[in-house]
C-alpha positions in Angstrom: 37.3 1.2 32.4 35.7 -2.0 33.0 31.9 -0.1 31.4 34.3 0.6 28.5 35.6 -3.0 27.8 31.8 -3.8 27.9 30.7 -1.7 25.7 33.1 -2.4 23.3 32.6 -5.9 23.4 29.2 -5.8 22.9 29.2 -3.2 20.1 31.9 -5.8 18.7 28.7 -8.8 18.5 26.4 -6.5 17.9 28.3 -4.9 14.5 29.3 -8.8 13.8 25.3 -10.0 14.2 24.7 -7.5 11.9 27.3 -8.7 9.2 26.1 -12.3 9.5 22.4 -11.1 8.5 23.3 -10.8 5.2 24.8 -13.9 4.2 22.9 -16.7 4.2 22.9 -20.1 1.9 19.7 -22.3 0.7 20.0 -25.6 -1.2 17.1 -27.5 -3.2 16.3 -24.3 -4.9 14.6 -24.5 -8.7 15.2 -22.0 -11.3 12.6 -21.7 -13.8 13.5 -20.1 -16.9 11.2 -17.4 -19.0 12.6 -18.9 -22.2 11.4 -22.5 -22.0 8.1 -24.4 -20.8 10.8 -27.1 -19.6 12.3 -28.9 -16.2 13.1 -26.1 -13.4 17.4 -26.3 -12.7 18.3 -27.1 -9.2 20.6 -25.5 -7.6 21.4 -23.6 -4.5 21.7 -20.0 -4.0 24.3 -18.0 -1.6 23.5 -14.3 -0.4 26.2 -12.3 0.8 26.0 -8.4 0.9 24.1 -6.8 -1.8 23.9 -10.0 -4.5 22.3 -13.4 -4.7 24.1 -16.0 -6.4 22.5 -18.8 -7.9 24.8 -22.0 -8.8 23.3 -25.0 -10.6 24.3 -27.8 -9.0 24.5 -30.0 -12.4 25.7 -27.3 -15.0 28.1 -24.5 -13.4 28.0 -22.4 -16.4 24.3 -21.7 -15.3 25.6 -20.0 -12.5 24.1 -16.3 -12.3 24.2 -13.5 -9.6 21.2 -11.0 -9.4 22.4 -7.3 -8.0 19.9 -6.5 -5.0 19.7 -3.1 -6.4 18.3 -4.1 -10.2 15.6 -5.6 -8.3 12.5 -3.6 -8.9 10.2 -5.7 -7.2 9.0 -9.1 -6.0 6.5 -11.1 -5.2 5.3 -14.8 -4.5 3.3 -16.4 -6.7 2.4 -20.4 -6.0 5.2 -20.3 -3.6 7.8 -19.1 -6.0 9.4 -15.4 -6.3 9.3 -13.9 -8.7 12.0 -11.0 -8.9 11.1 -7.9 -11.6 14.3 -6.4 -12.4 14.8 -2.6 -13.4 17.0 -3.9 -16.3 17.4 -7.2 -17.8 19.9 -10.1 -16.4 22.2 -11.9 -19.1 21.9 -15.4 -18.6 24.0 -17.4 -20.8 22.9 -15.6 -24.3 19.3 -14.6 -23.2 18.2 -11.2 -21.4 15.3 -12.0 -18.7 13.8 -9.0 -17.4 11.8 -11.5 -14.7 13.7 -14.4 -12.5 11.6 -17.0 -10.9 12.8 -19.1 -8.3 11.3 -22.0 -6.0 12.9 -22.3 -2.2 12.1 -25.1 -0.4 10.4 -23.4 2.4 8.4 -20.3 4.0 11.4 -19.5 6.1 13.8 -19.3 2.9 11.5 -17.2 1.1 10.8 -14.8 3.6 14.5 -14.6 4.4 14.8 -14.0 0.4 11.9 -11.3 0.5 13.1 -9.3 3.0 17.3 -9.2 1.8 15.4 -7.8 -1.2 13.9 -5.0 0.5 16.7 -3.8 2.5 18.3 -1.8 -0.1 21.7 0.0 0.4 
Protein backbone atom coordinates (compact mmCIF):
# COMPACT_ATOMS: atom_id res chain seq x y z
CA UNK A 1 0.00 0.00 0.00
CA UNK A 2 2.69 2.20 1.06
CA UNK A 3 4.78 1.27 -2.81
CA UNK A 4 1.34 2.30 -4.15
CA UNK A 5 1.11 5.80 -2.51
CA UNK A 6 4.72 6.17 -3.88
CA UNK A 7 4.15 5.45 -7.02
CA UNK A 8 1.39 7.51 -7.43
CA UNK A 9 2.93 10.39 -6.03
CA UNK A 10 5.64 10.37 -8.09
CA UNK A 11 3.83 9.63 -11.40
CA UNK A 12 1.73 12.75 -10.05
CA UNK A 13 5.41 15.20 -10.39
CA UNK A 14 6.48 13.39 -12.93
CA UNK A 15 3.06 13.90 -15.34
CA UNK A 16 3.15 17.68 -13.67
CA UNK A 17 7.09 18.16 -14.80
CA UNK A 18 6.07 17.25 -17.88
CA UNK A 19 3.02 19.87 -18.21
CA UNK A 20 5.31 22.64 -16.97
CA UNK A 21 7.85 21.89 -20.02
CA UNK A 22 5.70 23.44 -22.25
CA UNK A 23 4.94 26.68 -20.93
CA UNK A 24 7.44 29.01 -20.62
CA UNK A 25 7.60 33.06 -20.94
CA UNK A 26 10.65 35.34 -22.36
CA UNK A 27 10.73 39.13 -22.26
CA UNK A 28 13.02 41.66 -24.38
CA UNK A 29 12.14 39.73 -27.44
CA UNK A 30 12.28 41.78 -31.09
CA UNK A 31 10.00 41.11 -33.88
CA UNK A 32 11.29 41.99 -37.09
CA UNK A 33 8.78 42.35 -39.79
CA UNK A 34 9.24 41.01 -43.66
CA UNK A 35 7.23 44.04 -44.72
CA UNK A 36 9.47 46.88 -43.62
CA UNK A 37 13.40 47.63 -43.43
CA UNK A 38 12.31 49.54 -40.11
CA UNK A 39 12.79 49.32 -36.04
CA UNK A 40 12.32 45.53 -34.68
CA UNK A 41 8.84 45.57 -31.99
CA UNK A 42 9.69 44.55 -28.55
CA UNK A 43 7.76 42.50 -26.96
CA UNK A 44 7.64 39.28 -25.03
CA UNK A 45 6.47 36.00 -26.02
CA UNK A 46 4.47 33.21 -23.86
CA UNK A 47 4.51 29.39 -24.98
CA UNK A 48 1.97 27.33 -23.57
CA UNK A 49 0.99 23.85 -25.30
CA UNK A 50 1.17 23.79 -29.00
CA UNK A 51 1.33 27.92 -29.70
CA UNK A 52 3.63 30.81 -29.09
CA UNK A 53 2.19 34.08 -28.45
CA UNK A 54 3.97 37.12 -29.15
CA UNK A 55 2.55 40.40 -27.37
CA UNK A 56 4.05 43.81 -28.13
CA UNK A 57 4.70 45.47 -25.23
CA UNK A 58 3.86 49.12 -26.76
CA UNK A 59 1.06 48.30 -29.35
CA UNK A 60 -1.30 45.23 -28.23
CA UNK A 61 -3.02 45.00 -31.42
CA UNK A 62 0.42 43.59 -32.71
CA UNK A 63 -0.18 40.72 -30.61
CA UNK A 64 0.04 37.39 -32.86
CA UNK A 65 0.14 33.63 -31.97
CA UNK A 66 2.10 31.19 -34.26
CA UNK A 67 0.42 27.38 -34.25
CA UNK A 68 3.53 24.98 -33.46
CA UNK A 69 2.12 22.81 -36.22
CA UNK A 70 2.22 25.55 -39.35
CA UNK A 71 5.81 25.70 -38.52
CA UNK A 72 7.68 24.01 -41.35
CA UNK A 73 10.93 24.73 -40.19
CA UNK A 74 13.51 26.93 -38.36
CA UNK A 75 16.59 28.06 -38.10
CA UNK A 76 19.01 30.78 -36.57
CA UNK A 77 20.44 33.16 -38.52
CA UNK A 78 22.73 36.03 -36.65
CA UNK A 79 21.14 34.86 -33.53
CA UNK A 80 17.60 35.33 -34.64
CA UNK A 81 14.92 32.50 -35.66
CA UNK A 82 13.69 32.40 -38.26
CA UNK A 83 10.35 30.26 -38.37
CA UNK A 84 9.20 28.98 -42.19
CA UNK A 85 5.66 28.36 -41.88
CA UNK A 86 3.61 25.76 -44.10
CA UNK A 87 1.04 28.55 -44.67
CA UNK A 88 1.06 32.09 -44.17
CA UNK A 89 0.31 34.02 -40.66
CA UNK A 90 -2.10 37.12 -40.84
CA UNK A 91 -0.62 39.78 -39.14
CA UNK A 92 -2.65 42.75 -38.87
CA UNK A 93 -3.62 43.04 -42.85
CA UNK A 94 -0.30 41.34 -44.18
CA UNK A 95 0.27 37.47 -44.79
CA UNK A 96 4.09 36.49 -43.79
CA UNK A 97 4.94 33.19 -44.86
CA UNK A 98 8.50 33.76 -42.58
CA UNK A 99 8.53 35.16 -38.84
CA UNK A 100 11.79 36.42 -37.48
CA UNK A 101 12.33 36.89 -33.97
CA UNK A 102 15.44 38.02 -31.70
CA UNK A 103 15.56 36.34 -27.89
CA UNK A 104 17.74 37.72 -25.69
CA UNK A 105 19.81 34.76 -25.07
CA UNK A 106 21.19 31.09 -26.21
CA UNK A 107 19.15 29.56 -23.52
CA UNK A 108 15.76 31.18 -24.89
CA UNK A 109 16.43 30.28 -28.23
CA UNK A 110 17.24 26.83 -27.77
CA UNK A 111 14.30 26.52 -25.45
CA UNK A 112 12.36 28.08 -28.60
CA UNK A 113 14.02 25.56 -31.10
CA UNK A 114 13.36 22.63 -29.48
CA UNK A 115 9.21 23.52 -28.45
CA UNK A 116 9.35 23.80 -32.24
CA UNK A 117 10.40 20.41 -32.84
CA UNK A 118 8.29 18.56 -30.52
CA UNK A 119 5.40 18.29 -32.59
CA UNK A 120 2.05 16.74 -31.39
Amino acid sequence: MKLLKRFTLGLAIFALGAWAADRFEVKGVKYYTTTSAGEPIIGHIAVADDKLIFVDDTNPEMTFTIVRTIVKTTRIDNGRIVFEMSEPLKIRDAEQSNLILMLPDDKTRNEVVTWVKVKK
